[in-house]
N, CA, C, O and CB atoms as a CASP TS submission, in Angstrom:
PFRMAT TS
TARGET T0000
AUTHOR 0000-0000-0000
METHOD Language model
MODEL 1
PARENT N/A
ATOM      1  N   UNK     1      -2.454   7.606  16.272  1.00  0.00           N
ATOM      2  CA  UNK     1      -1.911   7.981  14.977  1.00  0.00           C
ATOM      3  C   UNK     1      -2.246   9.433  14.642  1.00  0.00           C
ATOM      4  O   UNK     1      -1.831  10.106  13.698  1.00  0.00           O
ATOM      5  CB  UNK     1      -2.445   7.050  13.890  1.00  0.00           C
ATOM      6  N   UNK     2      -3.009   9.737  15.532  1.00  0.00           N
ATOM      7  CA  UNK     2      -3.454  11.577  14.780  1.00  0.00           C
ATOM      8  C   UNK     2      -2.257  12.544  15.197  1.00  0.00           C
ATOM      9  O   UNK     2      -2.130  13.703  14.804  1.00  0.00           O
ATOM     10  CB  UNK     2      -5.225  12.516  15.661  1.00  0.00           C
ATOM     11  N   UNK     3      -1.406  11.868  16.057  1.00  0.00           N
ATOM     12  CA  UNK     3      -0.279  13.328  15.944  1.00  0.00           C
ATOM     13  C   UNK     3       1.298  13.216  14.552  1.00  0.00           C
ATOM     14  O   UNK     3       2.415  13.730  14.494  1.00  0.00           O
ATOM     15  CB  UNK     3       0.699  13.408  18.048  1.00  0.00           C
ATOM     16  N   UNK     4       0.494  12.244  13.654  1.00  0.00           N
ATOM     17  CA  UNK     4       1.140  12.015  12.537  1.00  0.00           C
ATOM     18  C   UNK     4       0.837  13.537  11.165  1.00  0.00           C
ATOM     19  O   UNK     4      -0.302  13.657  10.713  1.00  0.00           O
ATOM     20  CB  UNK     4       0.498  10.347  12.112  1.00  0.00           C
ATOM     21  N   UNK     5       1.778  14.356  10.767  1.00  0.00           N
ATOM     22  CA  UNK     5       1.472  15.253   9.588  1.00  0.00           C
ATOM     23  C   UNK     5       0.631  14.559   8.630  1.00  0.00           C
ATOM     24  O   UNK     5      -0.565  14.846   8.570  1.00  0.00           O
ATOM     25  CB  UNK     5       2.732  15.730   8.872  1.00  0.00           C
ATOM     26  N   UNK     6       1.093  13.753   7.941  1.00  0.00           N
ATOM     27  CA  UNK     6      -0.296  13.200   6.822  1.00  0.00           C
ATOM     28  C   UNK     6      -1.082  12.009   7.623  1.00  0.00           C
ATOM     29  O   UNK     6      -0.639  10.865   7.725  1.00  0.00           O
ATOM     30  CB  UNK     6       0.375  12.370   5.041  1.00  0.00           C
ATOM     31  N   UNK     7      -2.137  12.396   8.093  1.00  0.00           N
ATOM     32  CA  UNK     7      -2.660  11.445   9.211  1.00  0.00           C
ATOM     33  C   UNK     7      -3.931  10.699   8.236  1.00  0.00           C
ATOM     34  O   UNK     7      -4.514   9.635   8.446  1.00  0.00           O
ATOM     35  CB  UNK     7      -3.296  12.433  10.850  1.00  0.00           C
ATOM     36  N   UNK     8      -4.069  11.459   7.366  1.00  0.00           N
ATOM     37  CA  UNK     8      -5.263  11.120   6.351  1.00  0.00           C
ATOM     38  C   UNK     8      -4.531  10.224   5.305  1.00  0.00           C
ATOM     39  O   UNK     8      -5.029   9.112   5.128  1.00  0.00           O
ATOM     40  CB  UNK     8      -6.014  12.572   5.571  1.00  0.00           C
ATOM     41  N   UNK     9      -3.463  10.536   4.616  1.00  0.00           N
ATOM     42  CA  UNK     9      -3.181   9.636   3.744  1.00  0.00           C
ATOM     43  C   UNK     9      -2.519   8.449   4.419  1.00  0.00           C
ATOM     44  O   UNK     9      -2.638   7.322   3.940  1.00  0.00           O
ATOM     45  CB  UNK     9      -2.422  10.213   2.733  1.00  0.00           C
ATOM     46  N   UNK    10      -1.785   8.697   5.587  1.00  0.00           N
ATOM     47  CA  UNK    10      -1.011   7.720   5.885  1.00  0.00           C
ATOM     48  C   UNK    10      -2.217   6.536   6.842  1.00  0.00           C
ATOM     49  O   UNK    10      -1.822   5.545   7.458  1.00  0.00           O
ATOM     50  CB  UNK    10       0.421   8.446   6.758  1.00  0.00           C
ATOM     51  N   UNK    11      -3.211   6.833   6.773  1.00  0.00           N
ATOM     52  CA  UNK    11      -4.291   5.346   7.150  1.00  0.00           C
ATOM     53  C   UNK    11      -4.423   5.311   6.082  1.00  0.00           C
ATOM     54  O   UNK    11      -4.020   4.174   5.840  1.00  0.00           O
ATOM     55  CB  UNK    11      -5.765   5.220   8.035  1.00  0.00           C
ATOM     56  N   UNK    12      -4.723   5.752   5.119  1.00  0.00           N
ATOM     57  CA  UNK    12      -5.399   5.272   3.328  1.00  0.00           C
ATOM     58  C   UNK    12      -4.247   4.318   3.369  1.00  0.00           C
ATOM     59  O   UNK    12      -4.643   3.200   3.696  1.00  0.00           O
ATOM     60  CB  UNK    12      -5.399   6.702   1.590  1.00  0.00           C
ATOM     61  N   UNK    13      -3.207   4.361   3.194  1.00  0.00           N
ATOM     62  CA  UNK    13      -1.729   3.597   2.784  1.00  0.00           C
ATOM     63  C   UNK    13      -2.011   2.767   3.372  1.00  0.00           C
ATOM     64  O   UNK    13      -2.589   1.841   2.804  1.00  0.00           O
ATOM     65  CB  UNK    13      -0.276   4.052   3.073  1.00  0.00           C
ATOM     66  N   UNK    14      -1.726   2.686   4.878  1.00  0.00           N
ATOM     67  CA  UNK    14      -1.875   1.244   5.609  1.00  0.00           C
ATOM     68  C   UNK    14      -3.099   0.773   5.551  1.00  0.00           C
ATOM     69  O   UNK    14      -3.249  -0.449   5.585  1.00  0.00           O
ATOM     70  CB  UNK    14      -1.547   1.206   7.043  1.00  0.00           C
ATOM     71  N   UNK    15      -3.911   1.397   5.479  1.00  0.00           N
ATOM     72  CA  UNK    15      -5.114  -0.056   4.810  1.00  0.00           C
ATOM     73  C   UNK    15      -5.040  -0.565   3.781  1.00  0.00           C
ATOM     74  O   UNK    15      -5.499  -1.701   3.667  1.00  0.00           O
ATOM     75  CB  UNK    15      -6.509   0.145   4.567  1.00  0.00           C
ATOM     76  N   UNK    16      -4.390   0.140   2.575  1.00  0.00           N
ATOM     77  CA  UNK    16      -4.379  -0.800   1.665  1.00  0.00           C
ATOM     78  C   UNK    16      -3.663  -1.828   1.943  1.00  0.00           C
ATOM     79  O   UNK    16      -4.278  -2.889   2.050  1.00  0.00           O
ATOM     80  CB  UNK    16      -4.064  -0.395   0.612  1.00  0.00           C
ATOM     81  N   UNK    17      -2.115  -1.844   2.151  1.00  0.00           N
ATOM     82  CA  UNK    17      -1.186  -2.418   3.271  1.00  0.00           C
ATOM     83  C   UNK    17      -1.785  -3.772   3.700  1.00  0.00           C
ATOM     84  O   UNK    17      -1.676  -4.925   3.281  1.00  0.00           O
ATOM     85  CB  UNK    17      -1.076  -1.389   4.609  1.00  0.00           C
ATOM     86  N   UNK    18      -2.512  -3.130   4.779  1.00  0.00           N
ATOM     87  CA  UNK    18      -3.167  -4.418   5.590  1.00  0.00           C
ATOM     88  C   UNK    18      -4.557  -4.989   4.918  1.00  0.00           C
ATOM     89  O   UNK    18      -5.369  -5.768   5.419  1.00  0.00           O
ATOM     90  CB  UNK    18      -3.562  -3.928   7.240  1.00  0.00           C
ATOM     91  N   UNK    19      -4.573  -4.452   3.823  1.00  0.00           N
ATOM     92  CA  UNK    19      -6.155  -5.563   2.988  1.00  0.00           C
ATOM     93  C   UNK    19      -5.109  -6.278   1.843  1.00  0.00           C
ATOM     94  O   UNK    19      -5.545  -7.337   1.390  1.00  0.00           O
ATOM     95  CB  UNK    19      -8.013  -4.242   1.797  1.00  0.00           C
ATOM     96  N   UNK    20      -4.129  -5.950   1.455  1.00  0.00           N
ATOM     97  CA  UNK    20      -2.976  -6.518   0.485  1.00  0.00           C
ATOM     98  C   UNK    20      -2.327  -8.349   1.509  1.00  0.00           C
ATOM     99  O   UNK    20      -2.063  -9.474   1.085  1.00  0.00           O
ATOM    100  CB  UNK    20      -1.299  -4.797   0.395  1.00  0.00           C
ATOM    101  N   UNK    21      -2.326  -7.946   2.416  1.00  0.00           N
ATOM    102  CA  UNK    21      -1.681  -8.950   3.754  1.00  0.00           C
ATOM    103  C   UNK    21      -2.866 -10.102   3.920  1.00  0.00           C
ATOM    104  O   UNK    21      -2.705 -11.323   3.897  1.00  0.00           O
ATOM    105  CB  UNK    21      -1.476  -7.911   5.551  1.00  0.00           C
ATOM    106  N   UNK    22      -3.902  -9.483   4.066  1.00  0.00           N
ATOM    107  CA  UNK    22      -4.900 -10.252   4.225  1.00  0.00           C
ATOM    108  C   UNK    22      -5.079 -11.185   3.935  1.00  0.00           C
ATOM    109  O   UNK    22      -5.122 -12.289   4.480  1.00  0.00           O
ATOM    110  CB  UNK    22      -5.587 -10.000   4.008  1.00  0.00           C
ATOM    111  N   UNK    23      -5.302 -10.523   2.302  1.00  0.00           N
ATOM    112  CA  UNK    23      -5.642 -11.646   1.125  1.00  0.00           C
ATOM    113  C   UNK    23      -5.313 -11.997   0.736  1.00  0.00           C
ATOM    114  O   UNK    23      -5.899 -12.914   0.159  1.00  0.00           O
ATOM    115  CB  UNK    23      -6.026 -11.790   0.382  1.00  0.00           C
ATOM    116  N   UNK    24      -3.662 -11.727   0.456  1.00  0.00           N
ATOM    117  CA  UNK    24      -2.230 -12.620   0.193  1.00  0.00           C
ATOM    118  C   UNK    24      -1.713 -13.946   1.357  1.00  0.00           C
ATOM    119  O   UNK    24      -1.552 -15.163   1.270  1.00  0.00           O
ATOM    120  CB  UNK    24      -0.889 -11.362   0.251  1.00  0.00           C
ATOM    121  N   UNK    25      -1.603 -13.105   2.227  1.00  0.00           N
ATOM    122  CA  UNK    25      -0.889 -14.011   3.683  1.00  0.00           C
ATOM    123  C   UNK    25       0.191 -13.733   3.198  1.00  0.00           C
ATOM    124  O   UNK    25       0.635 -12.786   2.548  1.00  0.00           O
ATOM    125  CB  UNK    25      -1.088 -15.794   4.087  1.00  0.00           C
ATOM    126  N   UNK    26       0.707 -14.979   3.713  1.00  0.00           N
ATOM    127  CA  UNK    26       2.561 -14.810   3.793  1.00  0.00           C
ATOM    128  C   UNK    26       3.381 -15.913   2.507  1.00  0.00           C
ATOM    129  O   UNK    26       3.054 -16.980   1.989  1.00  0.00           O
ATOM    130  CB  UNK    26       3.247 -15.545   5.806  1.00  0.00           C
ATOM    131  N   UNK    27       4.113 -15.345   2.420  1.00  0.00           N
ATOM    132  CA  UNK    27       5.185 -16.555   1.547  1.00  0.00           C
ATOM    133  C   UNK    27       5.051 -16.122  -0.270  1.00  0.00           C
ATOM    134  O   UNK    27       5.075 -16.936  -1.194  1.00  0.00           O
ATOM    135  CB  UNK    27       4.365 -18.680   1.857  1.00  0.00           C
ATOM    136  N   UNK    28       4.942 -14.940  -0.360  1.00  0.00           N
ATOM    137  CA  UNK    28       4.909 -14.437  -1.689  1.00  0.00           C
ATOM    138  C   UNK    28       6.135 -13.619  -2.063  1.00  0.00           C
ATOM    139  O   UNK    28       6.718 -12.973  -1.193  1.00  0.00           O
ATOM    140  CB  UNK    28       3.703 -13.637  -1.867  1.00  0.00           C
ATOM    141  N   UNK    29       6.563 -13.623  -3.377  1.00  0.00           N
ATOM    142  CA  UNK    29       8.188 -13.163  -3.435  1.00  0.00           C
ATOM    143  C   UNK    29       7.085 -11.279  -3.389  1.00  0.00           C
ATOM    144  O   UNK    29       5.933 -10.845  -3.387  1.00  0.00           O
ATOM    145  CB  UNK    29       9.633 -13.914  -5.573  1.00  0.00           C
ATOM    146  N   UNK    30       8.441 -10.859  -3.365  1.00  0.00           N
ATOM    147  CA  UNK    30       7.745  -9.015  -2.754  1.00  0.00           C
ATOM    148  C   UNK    30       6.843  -8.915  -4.115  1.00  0.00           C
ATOM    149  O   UNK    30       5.635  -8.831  -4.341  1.00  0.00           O
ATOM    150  CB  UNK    30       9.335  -7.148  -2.600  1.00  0.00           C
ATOM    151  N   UNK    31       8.221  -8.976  -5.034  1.00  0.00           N
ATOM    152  CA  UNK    31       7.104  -8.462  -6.237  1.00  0.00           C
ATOM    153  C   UNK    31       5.856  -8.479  -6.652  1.00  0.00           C
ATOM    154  O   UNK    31       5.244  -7.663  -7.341  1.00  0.00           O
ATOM    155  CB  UNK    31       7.280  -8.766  -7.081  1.00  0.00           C
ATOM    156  N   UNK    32       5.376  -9.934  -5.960  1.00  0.00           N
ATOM    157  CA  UNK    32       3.668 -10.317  -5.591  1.00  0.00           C
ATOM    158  C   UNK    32       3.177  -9.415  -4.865  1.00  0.00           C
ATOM    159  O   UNK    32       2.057  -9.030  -5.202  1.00  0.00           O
ATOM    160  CB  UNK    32       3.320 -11.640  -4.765  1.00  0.00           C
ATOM    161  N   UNK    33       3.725  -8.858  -3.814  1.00  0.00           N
ATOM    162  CA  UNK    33       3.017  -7.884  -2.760  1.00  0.00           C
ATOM    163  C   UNK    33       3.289  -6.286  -3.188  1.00  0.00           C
ATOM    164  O   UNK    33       2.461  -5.404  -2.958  1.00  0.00           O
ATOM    165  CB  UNK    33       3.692  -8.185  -1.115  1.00  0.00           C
ATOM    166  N   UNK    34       4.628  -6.041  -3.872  1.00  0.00           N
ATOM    167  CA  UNK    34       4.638  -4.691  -5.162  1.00  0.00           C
ATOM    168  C   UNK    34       3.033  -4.494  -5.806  1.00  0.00           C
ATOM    169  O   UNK    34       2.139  -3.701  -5.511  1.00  0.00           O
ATOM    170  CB  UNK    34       5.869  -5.240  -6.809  1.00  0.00           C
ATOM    171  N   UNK    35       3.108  -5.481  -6.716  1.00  0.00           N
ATOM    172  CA  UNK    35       1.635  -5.831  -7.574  1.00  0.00           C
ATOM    173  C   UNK    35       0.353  -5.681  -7.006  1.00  0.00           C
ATOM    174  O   UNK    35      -0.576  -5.086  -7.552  1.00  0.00           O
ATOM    175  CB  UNK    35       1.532  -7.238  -7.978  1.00  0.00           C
ATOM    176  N   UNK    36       0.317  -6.202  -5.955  1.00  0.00           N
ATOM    177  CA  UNK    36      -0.558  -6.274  -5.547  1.00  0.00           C
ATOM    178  C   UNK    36      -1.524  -4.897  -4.549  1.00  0.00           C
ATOM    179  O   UNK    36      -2.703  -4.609  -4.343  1.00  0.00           O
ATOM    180  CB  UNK    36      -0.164  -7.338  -5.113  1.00  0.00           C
ATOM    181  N   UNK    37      -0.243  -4.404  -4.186  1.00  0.00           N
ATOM    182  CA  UNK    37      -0.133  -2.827  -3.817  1.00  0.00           C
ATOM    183  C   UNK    37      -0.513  -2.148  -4.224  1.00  0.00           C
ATOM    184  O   UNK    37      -1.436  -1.501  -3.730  1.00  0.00           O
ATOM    185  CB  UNK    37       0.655  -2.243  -3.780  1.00  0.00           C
ATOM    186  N   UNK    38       0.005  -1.931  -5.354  1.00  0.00           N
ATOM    187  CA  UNK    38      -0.480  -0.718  -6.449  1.00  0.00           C
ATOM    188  C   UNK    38      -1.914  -0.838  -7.290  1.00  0.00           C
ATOM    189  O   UNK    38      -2.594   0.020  -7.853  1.00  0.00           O
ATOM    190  CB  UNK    38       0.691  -0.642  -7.663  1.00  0.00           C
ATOM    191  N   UNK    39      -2.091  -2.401  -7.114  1.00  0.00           N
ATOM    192  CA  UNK    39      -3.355  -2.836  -7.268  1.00  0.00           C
ATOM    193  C   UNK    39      -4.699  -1.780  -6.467  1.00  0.00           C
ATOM    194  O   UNK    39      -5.600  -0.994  -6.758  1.00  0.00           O
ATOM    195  CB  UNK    39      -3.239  -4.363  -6.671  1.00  0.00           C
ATOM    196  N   UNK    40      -4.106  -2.380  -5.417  1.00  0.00           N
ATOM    197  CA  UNK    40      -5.196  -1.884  -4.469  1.00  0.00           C
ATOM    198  C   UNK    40      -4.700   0.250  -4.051  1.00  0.00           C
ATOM    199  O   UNK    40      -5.633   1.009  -3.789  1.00  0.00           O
ATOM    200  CB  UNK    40      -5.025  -3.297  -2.657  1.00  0.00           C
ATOM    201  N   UNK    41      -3.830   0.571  -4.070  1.00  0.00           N
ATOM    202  CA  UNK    41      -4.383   1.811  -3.937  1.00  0.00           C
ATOM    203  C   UNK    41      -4.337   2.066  -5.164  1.00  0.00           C
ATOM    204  O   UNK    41      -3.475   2.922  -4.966  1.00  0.00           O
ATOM    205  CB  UNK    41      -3.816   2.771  -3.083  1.00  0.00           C
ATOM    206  N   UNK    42      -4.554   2.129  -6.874  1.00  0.00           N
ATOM    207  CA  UNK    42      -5.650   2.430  -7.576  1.00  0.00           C
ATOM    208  C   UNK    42      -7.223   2.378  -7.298  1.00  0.00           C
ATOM    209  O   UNK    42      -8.112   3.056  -7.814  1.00  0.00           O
ATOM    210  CB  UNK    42      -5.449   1.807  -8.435  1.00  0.00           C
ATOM    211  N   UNK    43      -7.310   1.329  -6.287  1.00  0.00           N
ATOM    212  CA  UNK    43      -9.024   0.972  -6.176  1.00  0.00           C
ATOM    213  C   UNK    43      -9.147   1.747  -5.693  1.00  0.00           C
ATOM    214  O   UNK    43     -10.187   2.361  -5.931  1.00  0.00           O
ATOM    215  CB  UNK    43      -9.782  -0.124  -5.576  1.00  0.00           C
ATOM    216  N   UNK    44      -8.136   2.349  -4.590  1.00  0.00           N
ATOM    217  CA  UNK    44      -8.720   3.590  -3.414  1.00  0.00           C
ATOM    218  C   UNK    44      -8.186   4.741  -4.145  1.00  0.00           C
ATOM    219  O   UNK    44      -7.933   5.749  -3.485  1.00  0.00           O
ATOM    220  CB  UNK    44      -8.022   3.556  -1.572  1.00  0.00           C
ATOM    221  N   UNK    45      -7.951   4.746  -5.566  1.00  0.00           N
ATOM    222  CA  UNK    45      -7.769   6.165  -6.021  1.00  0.00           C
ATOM    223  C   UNK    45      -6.576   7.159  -5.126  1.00  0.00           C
ATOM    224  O   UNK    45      -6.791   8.334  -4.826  1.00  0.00           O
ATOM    225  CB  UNK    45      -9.313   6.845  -5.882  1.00  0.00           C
ATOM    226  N   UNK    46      -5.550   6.550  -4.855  1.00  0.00           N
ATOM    227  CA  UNK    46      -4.300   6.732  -4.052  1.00  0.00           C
ATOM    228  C   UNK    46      -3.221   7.174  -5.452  1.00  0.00           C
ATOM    229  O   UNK    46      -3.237   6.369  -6.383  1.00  0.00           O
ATOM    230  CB  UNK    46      -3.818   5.072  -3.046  1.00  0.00           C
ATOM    231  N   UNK    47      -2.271   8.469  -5.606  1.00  0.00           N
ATOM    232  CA  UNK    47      -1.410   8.504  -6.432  1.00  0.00           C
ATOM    233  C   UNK    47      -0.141   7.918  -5.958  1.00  0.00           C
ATOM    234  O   UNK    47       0.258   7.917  -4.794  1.00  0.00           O
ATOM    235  CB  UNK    47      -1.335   9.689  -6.838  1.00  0.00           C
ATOM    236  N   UNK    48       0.362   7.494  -6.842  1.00  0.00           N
ATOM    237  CA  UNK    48       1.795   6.783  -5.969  1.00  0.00           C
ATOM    238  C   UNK    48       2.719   6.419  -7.610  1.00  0.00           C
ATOM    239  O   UNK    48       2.249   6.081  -8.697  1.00  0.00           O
ATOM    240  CB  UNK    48       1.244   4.737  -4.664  1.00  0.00           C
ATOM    241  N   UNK    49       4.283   6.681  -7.161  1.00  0.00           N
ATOM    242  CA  UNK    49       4.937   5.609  -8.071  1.00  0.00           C
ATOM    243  C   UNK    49       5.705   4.222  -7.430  1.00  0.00           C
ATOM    244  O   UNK    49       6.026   4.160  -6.243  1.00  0.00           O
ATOM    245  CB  UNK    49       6.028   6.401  -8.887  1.00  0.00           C
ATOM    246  N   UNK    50       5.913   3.282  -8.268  1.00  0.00           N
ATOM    247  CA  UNK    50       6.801   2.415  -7.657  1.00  0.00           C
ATOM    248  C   UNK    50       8.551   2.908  -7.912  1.00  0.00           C
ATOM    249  O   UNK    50       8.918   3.962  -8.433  1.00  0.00           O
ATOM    250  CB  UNK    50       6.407   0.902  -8.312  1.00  0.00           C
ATOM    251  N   UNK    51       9.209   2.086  -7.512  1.00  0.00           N
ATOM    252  CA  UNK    51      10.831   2.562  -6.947  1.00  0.00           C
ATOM    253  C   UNK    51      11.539   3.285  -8.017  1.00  0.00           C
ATOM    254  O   UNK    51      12.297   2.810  -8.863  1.00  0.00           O
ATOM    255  CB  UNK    51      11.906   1.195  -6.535  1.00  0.00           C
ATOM    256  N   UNK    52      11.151   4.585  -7.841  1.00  0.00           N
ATOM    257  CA  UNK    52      11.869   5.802  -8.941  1.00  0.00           C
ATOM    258  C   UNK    52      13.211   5.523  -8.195  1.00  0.00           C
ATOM    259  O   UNK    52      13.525   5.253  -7.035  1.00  0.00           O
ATOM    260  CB  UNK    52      11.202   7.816  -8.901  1.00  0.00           C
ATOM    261  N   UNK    53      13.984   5.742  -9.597  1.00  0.00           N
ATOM    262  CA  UNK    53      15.478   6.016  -9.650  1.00  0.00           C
ATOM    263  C   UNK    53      15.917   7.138  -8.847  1.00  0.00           C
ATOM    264  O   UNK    53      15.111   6.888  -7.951  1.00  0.00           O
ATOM    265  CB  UNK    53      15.927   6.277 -11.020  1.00  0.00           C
ATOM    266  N   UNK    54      16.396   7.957  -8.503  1.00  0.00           N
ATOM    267  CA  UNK    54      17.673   8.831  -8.244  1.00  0.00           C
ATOM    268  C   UNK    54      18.640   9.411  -9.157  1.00  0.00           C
ATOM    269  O   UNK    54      19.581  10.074  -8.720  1.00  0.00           O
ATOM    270  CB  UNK    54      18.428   8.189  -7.541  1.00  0.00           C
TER
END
């Protein structure tokens, strides 16, 4: 993964990602896993929005 440009944020992302998967599993409508997302990169102090318009 290090010949990725944001190589630092883009593991922050997928760990949250994959600790969101974890502890959910499977069979949740998205919006559970939306929620739960943004959940967790606040904990990791991650800026982000959810699905801006155009």
């Amino acid at each position: 993964m290090s010949n990725l440009l944001f190589h630092d944020i883009t593991e922050k992302v997928i760990g949250a990602a994959f600790e969101v998967h974890s502890f959910l599993g499977n069979g949740f409508q998205e919006v559970i896993y939306q929620r739960a997302l943004a959940w967790e990169m606040m904990q990791r102090d991650l800026s982000f929005a959810r699905e801006i318009e155009q």
